[in-house]
C-alpha positions in Angstrom: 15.5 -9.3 2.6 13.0 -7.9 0.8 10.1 -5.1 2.6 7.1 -3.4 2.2 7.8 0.5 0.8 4.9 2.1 2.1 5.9 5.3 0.4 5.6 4.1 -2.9 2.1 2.9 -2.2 1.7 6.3 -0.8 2.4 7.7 -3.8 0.7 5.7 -6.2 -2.3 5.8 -4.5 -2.2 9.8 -4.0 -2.2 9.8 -8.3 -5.5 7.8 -8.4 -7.5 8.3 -5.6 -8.3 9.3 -2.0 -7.3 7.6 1.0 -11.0 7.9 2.3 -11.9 6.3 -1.1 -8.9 3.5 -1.0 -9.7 3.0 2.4 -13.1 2.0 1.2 -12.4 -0.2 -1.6 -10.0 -2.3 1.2 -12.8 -2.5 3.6 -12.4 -0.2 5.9 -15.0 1.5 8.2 -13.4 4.6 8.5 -9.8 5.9 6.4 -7.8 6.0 10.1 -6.9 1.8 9.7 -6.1 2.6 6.5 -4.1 6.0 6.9 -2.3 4.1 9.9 -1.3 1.3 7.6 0.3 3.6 5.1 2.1 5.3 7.4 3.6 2.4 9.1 1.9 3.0 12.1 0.4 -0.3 11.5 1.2 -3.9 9.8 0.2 -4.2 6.7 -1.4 -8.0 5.9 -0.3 -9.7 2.3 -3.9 -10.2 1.6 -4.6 -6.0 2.0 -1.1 -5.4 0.0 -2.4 -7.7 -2.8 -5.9 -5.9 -2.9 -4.1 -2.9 -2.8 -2.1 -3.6 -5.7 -5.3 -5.0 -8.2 -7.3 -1.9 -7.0 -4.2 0.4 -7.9 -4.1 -2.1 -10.9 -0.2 -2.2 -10.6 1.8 -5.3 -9.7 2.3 -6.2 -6.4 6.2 -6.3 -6.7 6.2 -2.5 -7.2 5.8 -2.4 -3.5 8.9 -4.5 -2.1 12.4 -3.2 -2.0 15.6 -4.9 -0.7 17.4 -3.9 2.0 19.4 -1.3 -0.1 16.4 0.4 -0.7 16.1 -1.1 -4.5 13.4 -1.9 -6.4 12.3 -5.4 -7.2 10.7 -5.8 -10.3 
């Protein structure tokens, strides 16, 4: 089963921008939806993975990893 590694969008975010300015690009009013999504302290939507990705301009695959914790690329 494949999931949603929240770290590596963590991380790939932190390289390229803020979370107050990623949370703006997605549409957030303020970064706290945003900072609770990437922490898991939310659920994260395809649709605001997929934005995610084109904004980070990386495919959206770099974000799922199977159970084992491998990448799926």
């Amino acid at each position: 089963m494949l999931t949603v590694d929240l770290n590596k969008l963590k991380e790939i975010r932190k390289k390229q921008m803020s979370l107050e300015k990623m949370s703006s690009m997605l549409g957030y009013r303020s970064p706290n939806g945003y900072y609770y999504m990437e922490n898991g302290r939310s659920k994260i939507t395809a649709e605001t993975l997929a934005k995610a990705a084109s904004i980070l301009n990386v495919p959206i695959q770099e974000f799922f990893v199977d159970d084992e914790g491998k990448e799926q690329n």
